[in-house]
C-alpha positions as CSV (number, residue, x, y, z in Angstrom):
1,X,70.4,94.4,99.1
2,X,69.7,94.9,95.6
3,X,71.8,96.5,93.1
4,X,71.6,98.2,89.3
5,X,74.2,99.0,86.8
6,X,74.3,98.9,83.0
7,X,74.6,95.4,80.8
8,X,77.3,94.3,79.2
9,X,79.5,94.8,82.3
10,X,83.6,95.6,81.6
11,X,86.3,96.2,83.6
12,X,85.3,98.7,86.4
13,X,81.8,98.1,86.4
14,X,83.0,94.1,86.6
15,X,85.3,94.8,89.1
16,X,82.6,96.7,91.1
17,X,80.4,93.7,91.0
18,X,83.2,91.8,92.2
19,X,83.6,94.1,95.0
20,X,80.3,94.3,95.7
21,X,79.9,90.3,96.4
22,X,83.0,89.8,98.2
23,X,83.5,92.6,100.4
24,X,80.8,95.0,100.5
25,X,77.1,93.0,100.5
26,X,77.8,89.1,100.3
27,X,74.2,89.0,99.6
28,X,74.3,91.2,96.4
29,X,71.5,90.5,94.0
30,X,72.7,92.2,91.0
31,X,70.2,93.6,87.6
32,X,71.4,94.7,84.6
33,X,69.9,97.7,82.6
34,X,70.7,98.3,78.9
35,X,72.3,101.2,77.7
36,X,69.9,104.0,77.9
37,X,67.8,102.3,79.5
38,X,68.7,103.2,82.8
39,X,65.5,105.0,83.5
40,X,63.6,101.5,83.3
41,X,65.9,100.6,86.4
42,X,64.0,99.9,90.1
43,X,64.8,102.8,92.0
44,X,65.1,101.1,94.9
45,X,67.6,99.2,94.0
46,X,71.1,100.6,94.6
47,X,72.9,102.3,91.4
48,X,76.4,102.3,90.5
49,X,78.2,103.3,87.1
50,X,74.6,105.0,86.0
51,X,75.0,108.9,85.7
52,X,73.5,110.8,87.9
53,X,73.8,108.8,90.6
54,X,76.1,108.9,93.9
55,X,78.2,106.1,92.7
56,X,78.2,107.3,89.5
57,X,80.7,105.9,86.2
58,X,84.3,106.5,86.2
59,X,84.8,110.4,86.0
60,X,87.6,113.1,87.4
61,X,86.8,111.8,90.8
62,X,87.5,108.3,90.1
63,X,86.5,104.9,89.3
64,X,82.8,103.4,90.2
65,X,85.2,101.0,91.8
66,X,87.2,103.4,94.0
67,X,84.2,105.7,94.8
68,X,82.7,101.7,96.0
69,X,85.8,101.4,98.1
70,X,85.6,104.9,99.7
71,X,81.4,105.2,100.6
72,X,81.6,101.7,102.5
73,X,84.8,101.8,103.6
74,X,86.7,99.0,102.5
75,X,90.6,99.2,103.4
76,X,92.7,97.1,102.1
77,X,96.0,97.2,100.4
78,X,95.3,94.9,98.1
79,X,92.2,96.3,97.2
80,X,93.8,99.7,96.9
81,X,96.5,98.1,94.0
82,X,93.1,96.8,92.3
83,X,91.8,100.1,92.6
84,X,94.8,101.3,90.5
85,X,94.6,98.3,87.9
86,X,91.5,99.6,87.1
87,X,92.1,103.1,87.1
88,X,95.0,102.2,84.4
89,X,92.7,100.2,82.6
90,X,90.2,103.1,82.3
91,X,92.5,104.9,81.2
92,X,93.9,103.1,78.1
93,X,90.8,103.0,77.2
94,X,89.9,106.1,77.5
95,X,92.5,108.2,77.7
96,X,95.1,106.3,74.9
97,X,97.3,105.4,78.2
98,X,99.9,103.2,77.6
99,X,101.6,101.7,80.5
100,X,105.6,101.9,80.2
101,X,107.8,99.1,80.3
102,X,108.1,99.4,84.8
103,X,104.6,100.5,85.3
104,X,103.5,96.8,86.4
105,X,99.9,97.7,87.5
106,X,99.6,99.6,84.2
107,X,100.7,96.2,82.6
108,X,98.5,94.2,84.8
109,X,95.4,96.4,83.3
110,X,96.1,96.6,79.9
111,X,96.1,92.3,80.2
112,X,93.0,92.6,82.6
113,X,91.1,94.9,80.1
114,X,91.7,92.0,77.3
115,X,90.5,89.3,79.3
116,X,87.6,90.9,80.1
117,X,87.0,91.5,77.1
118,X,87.5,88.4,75.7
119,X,85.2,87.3,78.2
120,X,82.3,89.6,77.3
121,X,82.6,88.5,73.5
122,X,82.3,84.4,74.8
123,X,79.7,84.8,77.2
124,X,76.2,86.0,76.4
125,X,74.5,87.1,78.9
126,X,75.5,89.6,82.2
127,X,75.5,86.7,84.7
128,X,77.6,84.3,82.7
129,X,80.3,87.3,82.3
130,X,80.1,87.8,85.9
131,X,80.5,84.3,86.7
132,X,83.5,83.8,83.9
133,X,85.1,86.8,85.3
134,X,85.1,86.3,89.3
135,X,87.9,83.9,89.7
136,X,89.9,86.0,87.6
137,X,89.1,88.7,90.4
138,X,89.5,86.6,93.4
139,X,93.4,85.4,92.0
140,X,94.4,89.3,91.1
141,X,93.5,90.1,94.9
142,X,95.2,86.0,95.7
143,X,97.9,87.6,94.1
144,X,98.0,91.6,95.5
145,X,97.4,90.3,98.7
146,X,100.2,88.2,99.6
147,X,102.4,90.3,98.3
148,X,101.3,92.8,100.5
149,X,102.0,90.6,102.9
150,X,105.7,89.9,101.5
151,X,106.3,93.4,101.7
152,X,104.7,93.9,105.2
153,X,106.7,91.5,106.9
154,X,110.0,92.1,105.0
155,X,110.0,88.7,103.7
156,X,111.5,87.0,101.3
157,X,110.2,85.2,98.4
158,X,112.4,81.9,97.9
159,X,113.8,81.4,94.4
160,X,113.0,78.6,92.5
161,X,116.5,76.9,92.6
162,X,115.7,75.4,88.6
163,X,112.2,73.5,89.9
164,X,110.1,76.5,88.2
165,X,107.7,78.2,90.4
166,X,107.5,75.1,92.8
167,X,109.2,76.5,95.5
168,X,107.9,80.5,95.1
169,X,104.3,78.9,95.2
170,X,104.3,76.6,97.7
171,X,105.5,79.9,100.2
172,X,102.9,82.3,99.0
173,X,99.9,79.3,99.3
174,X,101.2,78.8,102.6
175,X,101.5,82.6,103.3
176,X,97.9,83.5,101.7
177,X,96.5,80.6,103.8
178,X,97.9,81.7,107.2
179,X,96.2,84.8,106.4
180,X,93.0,84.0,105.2
């Protein structure tokens, strides 16, 4: 299928392309409007994070990302934590939000919103964002799912025993791998 959203792509309209490629349509070929531009956009190309459509930008009803997650369907835990990374994220940016010293995901959003960034201001084009960007995806969800795994199965993580994350790591990749 083919898909439209604005350029410059950032945090939930990333994460939406992300989404999009690895769980929704692995076949995605994705175009990029400017900024009001969006009338110039194919109309028969699927719209997300453009107003006034039904997967419309991050409003009172959500994230691009979440409203992604709820119209096809995709359940997953790990998605779900994503889902509230990027909520947070939204909302420090929008909002002023700042995440407190326990809110972990809030954390997790306020680093993800910089990388992206960071990313946006190194790469030029759309493409070359969305490539710099995807394995930065694919290890937050590494990362979400196994330990939605841990928590599943009442495991426990082994501690390090003073050989840093060796031992920690090699349990998780062998975790994440039987469940792959």
């Amino acid at each position: 299928m083919k898909w439209v959203t604005r350029d410059h792509v950032h945090l939930d309209r990333m994460a939406c392309v992300w989404l999009i490629n690895r769980f929704v349509d692995s076949e995605a070929e994705i175009a990029f409007v400017p900024w009001g531009q969006e009338n110039t956009r194919d109309p028969q190309h699927i719209a997300f994070s453009i107003p006034g459509v039904e997967l419309s930008p991050h409003d009172s009803s959500g994230t691009t990302f979440l409203k992604i997650l709820r119209k096809y369907d995709v359940q997953d835990p790990a998605l779900e934590e994503l889902a509230t990374v990027i909520q947070k994220g939204v909302d420090h940016v929008l909002h002023g939000y700042h995440p407190g010293q326990e809110d972990r995901l809030g954390q997790i959003a306020v680093g993800l919103l910089a990388v992206s960034e960071g990313l946006m201001l190194s790469h030029l084009s759309d493409e070359e964002i969305v490539k710099a960007n995807t394995p930065v995806y694919d290890a937050l969800y590494d990362n979400f799912k196994v330990h939605a795994i841990v928590r599943e199965k009442g495991l426990v993580i082994p501690r390090n025993n003073a050989l840093g994350p060796t031992l920690p790591t090699q349990f998780l990749r062998q975790l994440l791998a039987e469940h792959s």
